[in-house]
PyMOL Python script that loads the backbone (N, CA, C, O; Angstrom):
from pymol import cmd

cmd.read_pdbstr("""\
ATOM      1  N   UNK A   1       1.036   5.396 -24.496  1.00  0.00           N
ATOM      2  CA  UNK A   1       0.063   4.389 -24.148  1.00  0.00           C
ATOM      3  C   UNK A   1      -0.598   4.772 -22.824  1.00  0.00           C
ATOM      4  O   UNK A   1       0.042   4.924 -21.784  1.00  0.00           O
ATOM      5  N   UNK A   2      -1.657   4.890 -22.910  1.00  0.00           N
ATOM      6  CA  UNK A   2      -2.337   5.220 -21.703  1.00  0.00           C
ATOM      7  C   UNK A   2      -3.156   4.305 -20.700  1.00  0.00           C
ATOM      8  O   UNK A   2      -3.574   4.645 -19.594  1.00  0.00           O
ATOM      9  N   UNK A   3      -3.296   3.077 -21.317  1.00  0.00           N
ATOM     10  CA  UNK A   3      -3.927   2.158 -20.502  1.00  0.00           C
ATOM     11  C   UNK A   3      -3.115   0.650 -20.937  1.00  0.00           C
ATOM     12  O   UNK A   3      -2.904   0.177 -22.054  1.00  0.00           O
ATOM     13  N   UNK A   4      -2.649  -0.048 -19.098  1.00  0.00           N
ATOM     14  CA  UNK A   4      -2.226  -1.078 -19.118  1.00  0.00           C
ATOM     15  C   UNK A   4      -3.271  -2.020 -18.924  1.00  0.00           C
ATOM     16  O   UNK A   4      -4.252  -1.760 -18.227  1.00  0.00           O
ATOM     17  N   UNK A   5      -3.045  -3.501 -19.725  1.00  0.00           N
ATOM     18  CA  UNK A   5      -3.890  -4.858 -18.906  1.00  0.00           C
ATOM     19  C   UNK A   5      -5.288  -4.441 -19.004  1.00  0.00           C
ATOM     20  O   UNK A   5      -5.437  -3.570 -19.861  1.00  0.00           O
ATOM     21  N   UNK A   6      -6.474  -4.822 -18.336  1.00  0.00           N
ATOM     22  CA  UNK A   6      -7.648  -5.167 -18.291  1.00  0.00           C
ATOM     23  C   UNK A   6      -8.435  -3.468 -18.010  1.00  0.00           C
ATOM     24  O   UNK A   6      -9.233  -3.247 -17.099  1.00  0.00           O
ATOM     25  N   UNK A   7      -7.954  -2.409 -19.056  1.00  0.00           N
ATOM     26  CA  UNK A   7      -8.253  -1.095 -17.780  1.00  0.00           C
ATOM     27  C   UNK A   7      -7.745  -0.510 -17.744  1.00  0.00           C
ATOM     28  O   UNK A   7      -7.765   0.495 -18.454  1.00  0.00           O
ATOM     29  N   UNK A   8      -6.652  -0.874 -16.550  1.00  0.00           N
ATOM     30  CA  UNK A   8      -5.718   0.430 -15.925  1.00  0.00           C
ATOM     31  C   UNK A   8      -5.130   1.424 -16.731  1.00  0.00           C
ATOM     32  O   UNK A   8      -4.357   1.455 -17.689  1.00  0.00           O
ATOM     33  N   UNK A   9      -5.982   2.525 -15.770  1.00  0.00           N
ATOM     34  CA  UNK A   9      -5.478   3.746 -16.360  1.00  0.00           C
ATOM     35  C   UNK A   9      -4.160   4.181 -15.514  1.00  0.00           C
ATOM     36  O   UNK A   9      -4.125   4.547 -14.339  1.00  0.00           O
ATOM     37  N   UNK A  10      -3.285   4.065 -16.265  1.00  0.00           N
ATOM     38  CA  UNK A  10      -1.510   3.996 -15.812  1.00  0.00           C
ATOM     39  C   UNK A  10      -1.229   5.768 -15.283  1.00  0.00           C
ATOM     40  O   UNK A  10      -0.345   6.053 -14.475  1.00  0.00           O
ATOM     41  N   UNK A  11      -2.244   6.910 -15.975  1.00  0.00           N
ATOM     42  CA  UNK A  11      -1.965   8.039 -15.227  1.00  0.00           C
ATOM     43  C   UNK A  11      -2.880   8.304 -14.226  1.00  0.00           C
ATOM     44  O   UNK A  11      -3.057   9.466 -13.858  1.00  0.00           O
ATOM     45  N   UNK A  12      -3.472   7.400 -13.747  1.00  0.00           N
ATOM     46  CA  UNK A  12      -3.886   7.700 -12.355  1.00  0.00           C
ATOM     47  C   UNK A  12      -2.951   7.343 -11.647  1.00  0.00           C
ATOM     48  O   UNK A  12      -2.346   8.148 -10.940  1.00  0.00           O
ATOM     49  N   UNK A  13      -2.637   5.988 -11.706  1.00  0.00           N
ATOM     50  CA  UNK A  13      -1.337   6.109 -10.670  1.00  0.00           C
ATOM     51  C   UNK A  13      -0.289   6.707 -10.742  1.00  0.00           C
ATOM     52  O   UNK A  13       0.294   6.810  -9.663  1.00  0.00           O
ATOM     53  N   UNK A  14       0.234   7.190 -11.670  1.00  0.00           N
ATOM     54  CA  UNK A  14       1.498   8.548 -11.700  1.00  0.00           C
ATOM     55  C   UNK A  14       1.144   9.723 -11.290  1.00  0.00           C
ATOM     56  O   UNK A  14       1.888  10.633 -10.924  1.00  0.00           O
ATOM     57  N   UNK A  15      -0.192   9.708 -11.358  1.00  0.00           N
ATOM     58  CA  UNK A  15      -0.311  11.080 -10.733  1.00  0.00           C
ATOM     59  C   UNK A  15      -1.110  11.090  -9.762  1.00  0.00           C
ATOM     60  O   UNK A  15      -1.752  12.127  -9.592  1.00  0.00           O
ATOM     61  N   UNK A  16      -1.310   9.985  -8.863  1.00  0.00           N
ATOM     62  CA  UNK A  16      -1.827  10.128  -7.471  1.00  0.00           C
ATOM     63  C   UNK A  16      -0.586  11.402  -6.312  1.00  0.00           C
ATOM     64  O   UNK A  16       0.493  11.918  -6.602  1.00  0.00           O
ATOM     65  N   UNK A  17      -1.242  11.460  -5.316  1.00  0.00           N
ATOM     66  CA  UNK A  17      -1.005  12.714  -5.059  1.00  0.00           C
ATOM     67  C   UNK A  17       0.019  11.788  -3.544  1.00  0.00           C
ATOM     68  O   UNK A  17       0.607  12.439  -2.680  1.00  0.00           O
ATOM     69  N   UNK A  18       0.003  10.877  -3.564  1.00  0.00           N
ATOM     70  CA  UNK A  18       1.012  10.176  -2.300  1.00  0.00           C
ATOM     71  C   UNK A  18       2.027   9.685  -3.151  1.00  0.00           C
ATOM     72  O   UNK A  18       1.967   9.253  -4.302  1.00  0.00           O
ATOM     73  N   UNK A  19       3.252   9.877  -2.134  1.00  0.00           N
ATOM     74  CA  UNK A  19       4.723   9.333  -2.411  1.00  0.00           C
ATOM     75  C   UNK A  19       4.827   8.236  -1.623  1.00  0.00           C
ATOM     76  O   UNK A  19       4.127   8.178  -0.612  1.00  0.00           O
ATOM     77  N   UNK A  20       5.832   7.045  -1.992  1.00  0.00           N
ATOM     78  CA  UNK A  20       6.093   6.510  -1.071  1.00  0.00           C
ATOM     79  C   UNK A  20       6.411   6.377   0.564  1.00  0.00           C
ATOM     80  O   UNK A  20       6.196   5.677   1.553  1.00  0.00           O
ATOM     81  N   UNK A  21       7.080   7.567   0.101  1.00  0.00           N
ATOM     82  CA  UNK A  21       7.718   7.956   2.063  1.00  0.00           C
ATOM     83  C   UNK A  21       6.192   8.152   2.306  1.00  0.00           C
ATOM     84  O   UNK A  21       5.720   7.081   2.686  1.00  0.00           O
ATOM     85  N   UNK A  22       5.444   8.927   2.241  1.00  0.00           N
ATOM     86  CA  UNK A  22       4.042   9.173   2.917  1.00  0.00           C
ATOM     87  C   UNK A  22       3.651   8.115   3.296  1.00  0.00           C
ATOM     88  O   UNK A  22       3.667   7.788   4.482  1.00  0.00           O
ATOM     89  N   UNK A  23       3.114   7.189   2.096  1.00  0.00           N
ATOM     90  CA  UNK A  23       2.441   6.203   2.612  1.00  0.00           C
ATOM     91  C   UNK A  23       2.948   5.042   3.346  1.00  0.00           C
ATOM     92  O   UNK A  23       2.209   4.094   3.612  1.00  0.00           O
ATOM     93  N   UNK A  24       4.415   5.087   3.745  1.00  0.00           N
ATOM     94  CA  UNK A  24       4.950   4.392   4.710  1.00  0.00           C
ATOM     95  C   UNK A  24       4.988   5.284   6.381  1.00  0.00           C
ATOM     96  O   UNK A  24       5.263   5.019   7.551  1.00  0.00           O
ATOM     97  N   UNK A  25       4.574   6.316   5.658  1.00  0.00           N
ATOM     98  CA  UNK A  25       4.453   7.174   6.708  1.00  0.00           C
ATOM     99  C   UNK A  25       3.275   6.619   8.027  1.00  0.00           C
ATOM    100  O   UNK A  25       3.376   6.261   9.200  1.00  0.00           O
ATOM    101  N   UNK A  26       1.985   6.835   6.867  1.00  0.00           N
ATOM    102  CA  UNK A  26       0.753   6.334   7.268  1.00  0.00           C
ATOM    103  C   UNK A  26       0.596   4.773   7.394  1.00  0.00           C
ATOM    104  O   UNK A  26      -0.411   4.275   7.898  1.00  0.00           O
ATOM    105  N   UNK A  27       1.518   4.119   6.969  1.00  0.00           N
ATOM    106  CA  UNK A  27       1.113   2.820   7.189  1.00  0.00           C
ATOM    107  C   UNK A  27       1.660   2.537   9.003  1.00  0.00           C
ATOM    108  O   UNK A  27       1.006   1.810   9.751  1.00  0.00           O
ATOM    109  N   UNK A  28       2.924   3.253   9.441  1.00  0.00           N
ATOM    110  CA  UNK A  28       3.867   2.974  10.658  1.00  0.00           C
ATOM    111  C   UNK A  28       3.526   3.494  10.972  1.00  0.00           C
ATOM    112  O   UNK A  28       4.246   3.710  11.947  1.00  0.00           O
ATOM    113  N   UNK A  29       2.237   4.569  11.055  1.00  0.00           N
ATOM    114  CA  UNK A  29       1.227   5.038  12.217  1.00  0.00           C
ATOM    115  C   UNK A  29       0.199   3.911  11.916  1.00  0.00           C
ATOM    116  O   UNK A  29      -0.573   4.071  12.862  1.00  0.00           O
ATOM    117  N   UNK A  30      -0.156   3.170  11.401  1.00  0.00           N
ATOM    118  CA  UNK A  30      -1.686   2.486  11.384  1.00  0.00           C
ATOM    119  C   UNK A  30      -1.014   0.971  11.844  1.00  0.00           C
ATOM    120  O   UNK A  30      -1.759   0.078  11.440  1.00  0.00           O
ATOM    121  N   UNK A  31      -0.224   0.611  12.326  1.00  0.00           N
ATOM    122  CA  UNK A  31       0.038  -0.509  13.186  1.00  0.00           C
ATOM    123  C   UNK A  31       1.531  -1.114  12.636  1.00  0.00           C
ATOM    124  O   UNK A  31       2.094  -2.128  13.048  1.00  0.00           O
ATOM    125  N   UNK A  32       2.022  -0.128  11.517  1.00  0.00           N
ATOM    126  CA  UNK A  32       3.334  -0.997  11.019  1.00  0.00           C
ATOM    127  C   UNK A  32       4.558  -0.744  12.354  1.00  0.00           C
ATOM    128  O   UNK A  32       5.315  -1.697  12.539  1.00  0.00           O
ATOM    129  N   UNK A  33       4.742   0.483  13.242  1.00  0.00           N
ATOM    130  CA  UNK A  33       5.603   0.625  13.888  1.00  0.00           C
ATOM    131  C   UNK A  33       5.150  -0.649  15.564  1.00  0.00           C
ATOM    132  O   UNK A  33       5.884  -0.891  16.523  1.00  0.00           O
ATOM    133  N   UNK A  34       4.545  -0.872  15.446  1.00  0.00           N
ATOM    134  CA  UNK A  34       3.956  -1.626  16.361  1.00  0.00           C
ATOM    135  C   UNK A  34       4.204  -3.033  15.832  1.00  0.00           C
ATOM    136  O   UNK A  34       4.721  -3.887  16.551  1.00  0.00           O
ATOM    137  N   UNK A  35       3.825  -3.283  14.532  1.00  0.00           N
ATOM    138  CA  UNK A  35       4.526  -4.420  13.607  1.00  0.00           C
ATOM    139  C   UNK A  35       6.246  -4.888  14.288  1.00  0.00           C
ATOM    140  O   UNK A  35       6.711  -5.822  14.942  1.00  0.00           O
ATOM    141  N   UNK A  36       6.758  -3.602  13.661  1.00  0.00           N
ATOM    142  CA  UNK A  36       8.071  -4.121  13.787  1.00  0.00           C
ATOM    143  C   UNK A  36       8.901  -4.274  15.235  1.00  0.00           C
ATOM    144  O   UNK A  36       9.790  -5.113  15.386  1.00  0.00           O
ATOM    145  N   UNK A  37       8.519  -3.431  16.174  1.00  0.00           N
ATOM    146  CA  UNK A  37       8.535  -3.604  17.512  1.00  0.00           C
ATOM    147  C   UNK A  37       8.187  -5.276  18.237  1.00  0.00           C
ATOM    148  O   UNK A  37       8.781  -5.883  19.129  1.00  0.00           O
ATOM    149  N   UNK A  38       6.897  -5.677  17.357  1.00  0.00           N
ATOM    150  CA  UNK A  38       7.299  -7.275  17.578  1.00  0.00           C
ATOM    151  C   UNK A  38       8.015  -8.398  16.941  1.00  0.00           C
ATOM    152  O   UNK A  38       8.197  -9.576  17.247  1.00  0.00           O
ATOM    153  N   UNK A  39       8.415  -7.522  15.795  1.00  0.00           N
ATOM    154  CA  UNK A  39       9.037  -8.041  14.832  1.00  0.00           C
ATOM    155  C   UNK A  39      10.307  -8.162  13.791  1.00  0.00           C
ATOM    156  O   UNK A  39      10.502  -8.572  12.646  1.00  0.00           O
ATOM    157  N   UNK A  40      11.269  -7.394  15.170  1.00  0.00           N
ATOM    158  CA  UNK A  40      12.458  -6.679  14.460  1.00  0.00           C
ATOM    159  C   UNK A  40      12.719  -6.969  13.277  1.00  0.00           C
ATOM    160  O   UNK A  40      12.701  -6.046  12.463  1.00  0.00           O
ATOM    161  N   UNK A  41      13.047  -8.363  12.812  1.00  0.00           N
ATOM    162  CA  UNK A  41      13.312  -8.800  11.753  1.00  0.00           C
ATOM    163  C   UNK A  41      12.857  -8.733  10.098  1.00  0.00           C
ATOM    164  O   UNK A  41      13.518  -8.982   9.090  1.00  0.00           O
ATOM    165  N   UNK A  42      11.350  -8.260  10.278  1.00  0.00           N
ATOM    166  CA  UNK A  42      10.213  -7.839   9.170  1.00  0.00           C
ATOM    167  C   UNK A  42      11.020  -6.938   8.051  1.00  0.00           C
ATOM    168  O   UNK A  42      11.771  -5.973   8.191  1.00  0.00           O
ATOM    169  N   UNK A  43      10.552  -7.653   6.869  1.00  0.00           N
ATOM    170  CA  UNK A  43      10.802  -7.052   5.674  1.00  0.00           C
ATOM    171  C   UNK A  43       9.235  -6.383   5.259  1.00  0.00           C
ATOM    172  O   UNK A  43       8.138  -6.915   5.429  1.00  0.00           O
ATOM    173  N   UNK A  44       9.591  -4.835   4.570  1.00  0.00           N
ATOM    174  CA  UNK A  44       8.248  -3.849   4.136  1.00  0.00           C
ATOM    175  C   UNK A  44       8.670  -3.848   3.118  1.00  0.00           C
ATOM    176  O   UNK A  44       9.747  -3.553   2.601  1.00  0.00           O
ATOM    177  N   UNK A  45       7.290  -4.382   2.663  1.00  0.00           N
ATOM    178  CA  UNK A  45       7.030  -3.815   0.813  1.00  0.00           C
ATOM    179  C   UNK A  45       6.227  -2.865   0.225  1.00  0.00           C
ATOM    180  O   UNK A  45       5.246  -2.608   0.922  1.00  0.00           O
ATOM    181  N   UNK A  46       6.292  -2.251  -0.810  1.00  0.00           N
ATOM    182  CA  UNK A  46       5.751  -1.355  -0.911  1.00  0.00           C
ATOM    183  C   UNK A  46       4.813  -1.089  -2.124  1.00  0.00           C
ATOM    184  O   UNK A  46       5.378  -0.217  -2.785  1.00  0.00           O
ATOM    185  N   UNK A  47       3.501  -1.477  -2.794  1.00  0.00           N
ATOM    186  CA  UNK A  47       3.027  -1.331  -3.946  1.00  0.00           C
ATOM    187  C   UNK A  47       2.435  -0.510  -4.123  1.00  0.00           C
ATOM    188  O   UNK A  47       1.900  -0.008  -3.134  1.00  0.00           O
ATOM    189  N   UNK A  48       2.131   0.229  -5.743  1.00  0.00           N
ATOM    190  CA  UNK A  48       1.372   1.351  -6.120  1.00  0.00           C
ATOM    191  C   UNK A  48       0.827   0.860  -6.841  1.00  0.00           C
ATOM    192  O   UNK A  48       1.607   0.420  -7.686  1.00  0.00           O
ATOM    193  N   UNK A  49      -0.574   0.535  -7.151  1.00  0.00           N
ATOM    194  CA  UNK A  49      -1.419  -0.553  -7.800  1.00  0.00           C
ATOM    195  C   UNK A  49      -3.009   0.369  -7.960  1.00  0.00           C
ATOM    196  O   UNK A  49      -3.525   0.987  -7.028  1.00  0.00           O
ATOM    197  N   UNK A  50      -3.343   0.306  -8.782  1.00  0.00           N
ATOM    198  CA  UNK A  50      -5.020   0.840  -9.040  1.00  0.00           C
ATOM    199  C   UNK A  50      -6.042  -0.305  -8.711  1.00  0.00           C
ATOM    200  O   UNK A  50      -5.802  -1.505  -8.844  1.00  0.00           O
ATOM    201  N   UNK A  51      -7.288   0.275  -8.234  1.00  0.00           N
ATOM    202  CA  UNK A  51      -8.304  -0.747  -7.785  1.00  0.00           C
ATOM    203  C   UNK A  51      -9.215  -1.071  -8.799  1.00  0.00           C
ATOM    204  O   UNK A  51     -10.153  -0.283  -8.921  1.00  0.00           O
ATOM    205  N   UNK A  52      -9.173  -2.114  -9.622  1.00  0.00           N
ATOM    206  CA  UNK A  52     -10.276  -2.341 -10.330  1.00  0.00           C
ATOM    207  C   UNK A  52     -11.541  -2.905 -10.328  1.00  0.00           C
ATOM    208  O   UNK A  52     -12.247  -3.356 -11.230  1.00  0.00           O
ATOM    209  N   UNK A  53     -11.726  -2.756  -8.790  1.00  0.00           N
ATOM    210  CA  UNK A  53     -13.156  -3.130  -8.087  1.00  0.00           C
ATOM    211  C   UNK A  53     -14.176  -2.303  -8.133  1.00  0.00           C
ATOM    212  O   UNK A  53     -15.300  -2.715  -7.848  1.00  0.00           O
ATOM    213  N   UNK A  54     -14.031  -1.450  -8.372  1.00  0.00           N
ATOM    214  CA  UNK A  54     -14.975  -0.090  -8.266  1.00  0.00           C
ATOM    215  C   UNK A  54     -15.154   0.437 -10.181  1.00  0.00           C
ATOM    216  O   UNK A  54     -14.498   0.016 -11.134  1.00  0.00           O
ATOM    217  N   UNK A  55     -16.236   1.429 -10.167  1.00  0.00           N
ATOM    218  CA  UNK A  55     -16.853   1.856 -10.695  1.00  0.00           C
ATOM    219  C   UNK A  55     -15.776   3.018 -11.232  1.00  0.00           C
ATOM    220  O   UNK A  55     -15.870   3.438 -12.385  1.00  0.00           O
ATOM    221  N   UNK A  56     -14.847   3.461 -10.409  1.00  0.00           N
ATOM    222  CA  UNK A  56     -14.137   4.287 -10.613  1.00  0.00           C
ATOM    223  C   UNK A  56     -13.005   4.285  -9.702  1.00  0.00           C
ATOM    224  O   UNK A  56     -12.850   4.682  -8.547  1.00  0.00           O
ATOM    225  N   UNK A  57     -12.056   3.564 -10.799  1.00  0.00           N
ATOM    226  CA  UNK A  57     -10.464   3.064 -10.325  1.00  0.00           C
ATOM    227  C   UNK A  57      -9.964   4.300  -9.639  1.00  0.00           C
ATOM    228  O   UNK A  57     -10.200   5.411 -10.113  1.00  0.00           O
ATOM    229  N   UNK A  58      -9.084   4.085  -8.221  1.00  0.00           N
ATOM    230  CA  UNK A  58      -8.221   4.913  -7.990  1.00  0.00           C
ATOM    231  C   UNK A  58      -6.883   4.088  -7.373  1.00  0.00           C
ATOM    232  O   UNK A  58      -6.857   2.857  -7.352  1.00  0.00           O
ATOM    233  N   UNK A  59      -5.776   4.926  -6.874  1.00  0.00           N
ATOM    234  CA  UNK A  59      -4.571   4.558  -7.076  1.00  0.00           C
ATOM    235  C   UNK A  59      -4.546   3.955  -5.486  1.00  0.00           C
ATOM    236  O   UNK A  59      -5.252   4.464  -4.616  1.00  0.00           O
ATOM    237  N   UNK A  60      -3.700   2.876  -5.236  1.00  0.00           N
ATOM    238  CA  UNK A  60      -3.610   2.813  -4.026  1.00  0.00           C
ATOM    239  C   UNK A  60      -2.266   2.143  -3.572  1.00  0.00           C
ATOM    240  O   UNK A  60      -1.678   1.352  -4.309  1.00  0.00           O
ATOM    241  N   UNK A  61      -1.688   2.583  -2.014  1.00  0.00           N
ATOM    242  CA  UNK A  61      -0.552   2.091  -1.912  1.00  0.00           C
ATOM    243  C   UNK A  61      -0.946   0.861  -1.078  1.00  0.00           C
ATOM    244  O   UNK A  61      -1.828   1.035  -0.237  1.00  0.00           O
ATOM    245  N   UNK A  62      -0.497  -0.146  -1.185  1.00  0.00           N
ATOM    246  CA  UNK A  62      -0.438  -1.321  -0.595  1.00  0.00           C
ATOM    247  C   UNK A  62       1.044  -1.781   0.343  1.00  0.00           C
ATOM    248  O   UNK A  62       1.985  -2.345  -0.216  1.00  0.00           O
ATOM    249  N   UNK A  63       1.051  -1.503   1.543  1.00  0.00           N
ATOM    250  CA  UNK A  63       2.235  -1.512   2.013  1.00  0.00           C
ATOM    251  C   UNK A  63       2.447  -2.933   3.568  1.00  0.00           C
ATOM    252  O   UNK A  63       2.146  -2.608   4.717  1.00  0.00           O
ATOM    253  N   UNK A  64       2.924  -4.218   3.274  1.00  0.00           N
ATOM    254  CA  UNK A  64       3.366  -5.158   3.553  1.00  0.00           C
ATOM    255  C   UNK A  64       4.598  -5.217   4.781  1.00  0.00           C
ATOM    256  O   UNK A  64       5.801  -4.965   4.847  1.00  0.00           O
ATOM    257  N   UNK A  65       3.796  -5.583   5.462  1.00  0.00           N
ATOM    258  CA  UNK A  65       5.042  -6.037   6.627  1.00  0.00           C
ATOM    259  C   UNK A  65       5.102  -7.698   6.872  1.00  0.00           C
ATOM    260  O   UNK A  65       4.181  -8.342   7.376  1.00  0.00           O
ATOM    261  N   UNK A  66       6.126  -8.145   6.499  1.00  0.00           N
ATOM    262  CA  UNK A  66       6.507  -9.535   6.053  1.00  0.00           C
ATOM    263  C   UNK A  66       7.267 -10.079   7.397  1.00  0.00           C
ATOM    264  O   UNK A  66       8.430  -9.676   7.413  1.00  0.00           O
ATOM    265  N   UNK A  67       6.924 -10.888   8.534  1.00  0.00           N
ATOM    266  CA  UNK A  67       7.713 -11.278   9.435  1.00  0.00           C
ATOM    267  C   UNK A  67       8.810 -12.164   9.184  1.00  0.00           C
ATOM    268  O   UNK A  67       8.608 -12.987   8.291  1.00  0.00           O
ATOM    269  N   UNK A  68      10.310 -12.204   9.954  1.00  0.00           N
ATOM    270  CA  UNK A  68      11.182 -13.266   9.383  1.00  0.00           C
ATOM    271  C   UNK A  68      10.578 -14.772  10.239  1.00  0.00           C
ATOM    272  O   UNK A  68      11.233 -15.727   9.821  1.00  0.00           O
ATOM    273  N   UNK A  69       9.730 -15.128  11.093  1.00  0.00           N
ATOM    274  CA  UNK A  69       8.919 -15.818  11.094  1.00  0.00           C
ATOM    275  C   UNK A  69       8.123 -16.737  10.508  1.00  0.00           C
ATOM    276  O   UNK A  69       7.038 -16.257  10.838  1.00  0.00           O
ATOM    277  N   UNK A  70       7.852 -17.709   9.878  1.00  0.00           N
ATOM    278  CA  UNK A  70       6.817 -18.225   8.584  1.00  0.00           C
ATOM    279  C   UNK A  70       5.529 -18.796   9.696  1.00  0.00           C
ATOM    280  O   UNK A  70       4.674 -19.571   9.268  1.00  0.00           O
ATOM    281  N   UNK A  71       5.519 -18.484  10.636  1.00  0.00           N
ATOM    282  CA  UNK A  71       4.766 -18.911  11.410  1.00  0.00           C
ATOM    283  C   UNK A  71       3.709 -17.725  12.710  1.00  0.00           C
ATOM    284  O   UNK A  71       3.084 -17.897  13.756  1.00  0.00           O
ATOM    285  N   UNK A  72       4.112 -16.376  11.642  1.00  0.00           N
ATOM    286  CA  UNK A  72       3.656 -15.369  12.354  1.00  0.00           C
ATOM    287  C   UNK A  72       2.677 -14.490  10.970  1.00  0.00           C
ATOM    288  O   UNK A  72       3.020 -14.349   9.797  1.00  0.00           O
ATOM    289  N   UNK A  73       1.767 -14.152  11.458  1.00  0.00           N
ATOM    290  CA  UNK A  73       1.408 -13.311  10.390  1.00  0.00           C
ATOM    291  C   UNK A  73       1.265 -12.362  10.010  1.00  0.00           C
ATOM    292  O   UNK A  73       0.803 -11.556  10.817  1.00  0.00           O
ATOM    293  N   UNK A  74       1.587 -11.797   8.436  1.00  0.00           N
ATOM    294  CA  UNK A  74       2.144 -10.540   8.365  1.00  0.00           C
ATOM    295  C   UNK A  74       0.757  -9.410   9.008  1.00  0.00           C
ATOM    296  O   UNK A  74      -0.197  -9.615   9.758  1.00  0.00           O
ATOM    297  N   UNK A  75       1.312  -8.075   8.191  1.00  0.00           N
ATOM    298  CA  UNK A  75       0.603  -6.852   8.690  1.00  0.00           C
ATOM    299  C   UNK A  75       0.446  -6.535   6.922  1.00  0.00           C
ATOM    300  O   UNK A  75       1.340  -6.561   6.075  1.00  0.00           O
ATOM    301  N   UNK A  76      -0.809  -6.280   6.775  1.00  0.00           N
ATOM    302  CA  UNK A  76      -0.973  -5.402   5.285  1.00  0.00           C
ATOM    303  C   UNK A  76      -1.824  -4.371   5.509  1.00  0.00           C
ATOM    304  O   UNK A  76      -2.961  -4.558   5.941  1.00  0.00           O
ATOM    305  N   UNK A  77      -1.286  -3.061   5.200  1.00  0.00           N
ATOM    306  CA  UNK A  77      -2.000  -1.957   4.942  1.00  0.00           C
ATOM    307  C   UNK A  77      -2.057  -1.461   3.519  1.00  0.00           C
ATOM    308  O   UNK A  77      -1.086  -1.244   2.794  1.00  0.00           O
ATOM    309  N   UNK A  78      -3.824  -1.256   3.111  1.00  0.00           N
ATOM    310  CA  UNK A  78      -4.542  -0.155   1.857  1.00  0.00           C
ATOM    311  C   UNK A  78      -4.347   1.078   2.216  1.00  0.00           C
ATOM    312  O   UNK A  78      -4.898   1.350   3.283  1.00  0.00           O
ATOM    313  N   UNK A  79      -3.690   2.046   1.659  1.00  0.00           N
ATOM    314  CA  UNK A  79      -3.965   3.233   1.163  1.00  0.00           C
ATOM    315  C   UNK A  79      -4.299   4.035   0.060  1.00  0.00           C
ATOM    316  O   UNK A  79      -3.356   4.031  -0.732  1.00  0.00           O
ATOM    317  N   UNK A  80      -5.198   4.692  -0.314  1.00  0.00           N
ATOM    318  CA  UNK A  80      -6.328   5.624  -1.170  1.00  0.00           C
ATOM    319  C   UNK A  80      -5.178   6.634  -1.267  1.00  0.00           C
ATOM    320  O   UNK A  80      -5.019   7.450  -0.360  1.00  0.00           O
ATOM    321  N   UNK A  81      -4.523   6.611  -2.137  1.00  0.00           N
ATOM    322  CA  UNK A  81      -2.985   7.409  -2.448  1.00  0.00           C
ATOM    323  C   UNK A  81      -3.789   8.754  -3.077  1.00  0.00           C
ATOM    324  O   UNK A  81      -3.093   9.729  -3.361  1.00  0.00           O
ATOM    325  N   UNK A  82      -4.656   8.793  -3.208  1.00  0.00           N
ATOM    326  CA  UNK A  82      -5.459  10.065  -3.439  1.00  0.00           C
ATOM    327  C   UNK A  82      -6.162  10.686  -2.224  1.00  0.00           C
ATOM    328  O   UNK A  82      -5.789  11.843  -2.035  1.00  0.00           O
ATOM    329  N   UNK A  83      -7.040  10.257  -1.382  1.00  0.00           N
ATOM    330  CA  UNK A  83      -7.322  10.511  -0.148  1.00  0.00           C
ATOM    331  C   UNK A  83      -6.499  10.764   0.820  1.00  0.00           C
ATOM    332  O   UNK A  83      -6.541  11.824   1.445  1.00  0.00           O
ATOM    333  N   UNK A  84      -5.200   9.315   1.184  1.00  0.00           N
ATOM    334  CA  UNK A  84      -4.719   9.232   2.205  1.00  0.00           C
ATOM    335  C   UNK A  84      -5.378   8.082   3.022  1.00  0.00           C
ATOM    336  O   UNK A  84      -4.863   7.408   3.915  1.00  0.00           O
ATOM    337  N   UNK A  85      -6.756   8.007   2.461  1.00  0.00           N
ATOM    338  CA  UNK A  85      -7.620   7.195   3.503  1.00  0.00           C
ATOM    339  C   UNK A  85      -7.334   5.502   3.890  1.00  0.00           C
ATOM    340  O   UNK A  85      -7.648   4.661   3.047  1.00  0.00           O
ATOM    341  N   UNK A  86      -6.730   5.078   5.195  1.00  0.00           N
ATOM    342  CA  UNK A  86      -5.838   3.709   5.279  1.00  0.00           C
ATOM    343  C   UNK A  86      -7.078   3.047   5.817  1.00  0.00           C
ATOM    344  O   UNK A  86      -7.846   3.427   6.701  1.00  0.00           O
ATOM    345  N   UNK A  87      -7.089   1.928   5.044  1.00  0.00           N
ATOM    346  CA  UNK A  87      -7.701  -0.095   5.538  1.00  0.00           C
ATOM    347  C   UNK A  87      -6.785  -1.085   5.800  1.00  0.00           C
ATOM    348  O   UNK A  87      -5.556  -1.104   5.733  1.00  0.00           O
ATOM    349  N   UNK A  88      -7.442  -1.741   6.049  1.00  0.00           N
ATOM    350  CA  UNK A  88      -6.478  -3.089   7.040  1.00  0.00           C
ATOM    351  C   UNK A  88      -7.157  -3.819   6.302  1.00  0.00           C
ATOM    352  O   UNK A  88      -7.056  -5.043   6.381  1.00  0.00           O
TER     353      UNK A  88
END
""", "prot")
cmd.dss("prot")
cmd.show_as("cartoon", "prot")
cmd.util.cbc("prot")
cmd.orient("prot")
């Protein structure tokens, strides 16, 4: 089966070219290590999800810094698991 749900093409994201460790890599350079420094307590999540906003889906990691706080707000970083290229 090659396509899940509304679309998704399921081997783009298997074969995007980022691993997890990377893109936690790039996320704790783009403000997650700074995250947790105020936030010892923070739980990171980690998703591999395709964009179906565009004209031409690509894979992206979505990586979550969750404060133990409910009154602080988290940190979410986009990554272009094909590029590398990180949004806030």
């Amino acid at each position: 089966m090659d396509e899940v749900g509304s679309g998704m093409d399921i081997q783009n994201i298997f074969h995007s070219r980022m691993d997890s460790d990377q893109a936690l890599a790039l996320a704790e350079n783009s403000g997650g290590r700074e995250f947790r420094s105020h936030e010892p307590g923070c739980t990171i999540d980690a998703y591999l999800y395709e964009s179906l906003l565009t004209t031409n889906p690509q894979p992206y990691w979505f990586v979550s810094y969750n404060p133990s706080n409910p009154n602080t707000s988290g940190l979410g970083v986009n990554i272009n698991a094909l590029t590398g290229v990180v949004s806030k």
